[in-house]
Structure formats: structure tokens, C-alpha cells
C-alpha positions in Angstrom: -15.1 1.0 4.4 -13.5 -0.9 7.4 -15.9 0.5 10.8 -12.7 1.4 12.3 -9.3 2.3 10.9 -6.6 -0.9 10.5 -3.1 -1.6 9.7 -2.2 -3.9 7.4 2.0 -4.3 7.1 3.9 -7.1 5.6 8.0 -7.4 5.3 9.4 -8.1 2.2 12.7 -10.1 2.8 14.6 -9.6 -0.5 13.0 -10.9 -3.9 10.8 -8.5 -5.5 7.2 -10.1 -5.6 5.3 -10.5 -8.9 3.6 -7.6 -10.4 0.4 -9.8 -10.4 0.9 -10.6 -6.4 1.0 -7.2 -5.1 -1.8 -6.1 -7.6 -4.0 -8.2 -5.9 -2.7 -7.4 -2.3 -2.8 -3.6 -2.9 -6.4 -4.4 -4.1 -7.9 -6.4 -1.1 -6.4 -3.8 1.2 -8.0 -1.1 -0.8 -11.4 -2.6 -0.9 -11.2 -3.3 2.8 -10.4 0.5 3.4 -13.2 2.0 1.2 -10.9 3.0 -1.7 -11.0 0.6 -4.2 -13.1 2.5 -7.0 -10.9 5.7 -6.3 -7.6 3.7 -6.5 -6.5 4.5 -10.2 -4.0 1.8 -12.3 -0.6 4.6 -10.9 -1.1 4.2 -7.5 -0.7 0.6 -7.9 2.3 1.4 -9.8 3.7 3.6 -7.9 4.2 1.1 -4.9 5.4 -1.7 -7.5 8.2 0.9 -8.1 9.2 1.4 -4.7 9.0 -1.7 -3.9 11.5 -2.9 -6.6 13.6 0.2 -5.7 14.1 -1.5 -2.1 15.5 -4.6 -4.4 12.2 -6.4 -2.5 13.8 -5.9 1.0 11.4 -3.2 2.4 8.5 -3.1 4.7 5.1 -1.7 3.7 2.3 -0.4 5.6 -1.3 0.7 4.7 -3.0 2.8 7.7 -6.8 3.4 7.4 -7.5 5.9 9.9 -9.4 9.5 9.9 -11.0 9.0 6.9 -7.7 8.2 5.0 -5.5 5.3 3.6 -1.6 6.0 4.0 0.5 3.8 2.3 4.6 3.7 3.6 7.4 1.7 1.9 10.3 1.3 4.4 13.9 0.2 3.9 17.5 0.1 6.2 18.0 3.1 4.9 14.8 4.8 5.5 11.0 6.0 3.6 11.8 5.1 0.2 7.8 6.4 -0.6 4.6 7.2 0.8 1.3 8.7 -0.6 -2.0 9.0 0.7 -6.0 8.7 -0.4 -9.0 10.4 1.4 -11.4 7.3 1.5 -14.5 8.1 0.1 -17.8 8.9 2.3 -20.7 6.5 1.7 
């Protein structure tokens, strides 16, 4: 786990990446936050799906702070999702 919390946000700006690119985004960020053995296939997924639901225009933002990982998809029109992991104690 990162010694202190971190942001990591990226803008989208209209085509939906491939699966296999934010796979391995979600993935680094993950490791970097602590989480990676915790983070199961759906939660993977489940930002793949917002993401397309934004039509790829979206914003998204992992936050590693307090002993947790937050993960927000933004769009125009507002949170389209956002979930959360406790990171794991060493």
C-alpha cells in the first residue's frame, strides 16, 4: 500500500477505451493502493460498465485515503457510479 493516500483521475473524452486498457489501468492503480489481491474480476466490471454507460465521455477517480480505495465515474450529467474497498492491513 501507497505510504500516503493518492488520487489518480483521468478524463475520458468520448470513445469507450478497450476492455483490455482499463483492465490493466484499474490494476496498476489497485496494486499501488494495496488492493490488488482483494479486487475480484466484478469490480473491474463494474467500472467497464459505467464507463461505457458514459458513451466513454466521463471522468474517473480512484482516492486512496483512510485506509480505503474509492472509485467515482463522473459525467455532464452527474455520478453515473461509485463503489468503495477497505485496503487491506499488512
Amino acid at each position: 500500500m501507497a505510504d500516503r493516500g493518492f488520487v489518480f483521475a483521468l478524463e475520458l473524452s468520448g470513445r469507450v477505451p478497450p476492455s483490455a486498457l482499463l483492465r490493466e489501468l484499474a490494476s496498476g492503480v489497485f496494486a499501488s493502493a494495496g488492493v490488488a489481491a482483494a479486487a475480484p474480476p466484478s469490480l473491474v466490471d463494474g467500472l467497464q460498465a459505467a464507463v461505457e454507460g458514459a458513451g466513454g465521455r466521463c471522468h474517473v477517480r480512484f482516492l486512496a485515503e483512510a485506509g480505503e480505495l474509492e472509485i467515482v465515474v463522473t459525467s455532464s450529467a452527474g455520478r453515473i457510479w461509485r463503489t468503495s474497498r477497505a485496503i487491506p492491513r499488512p
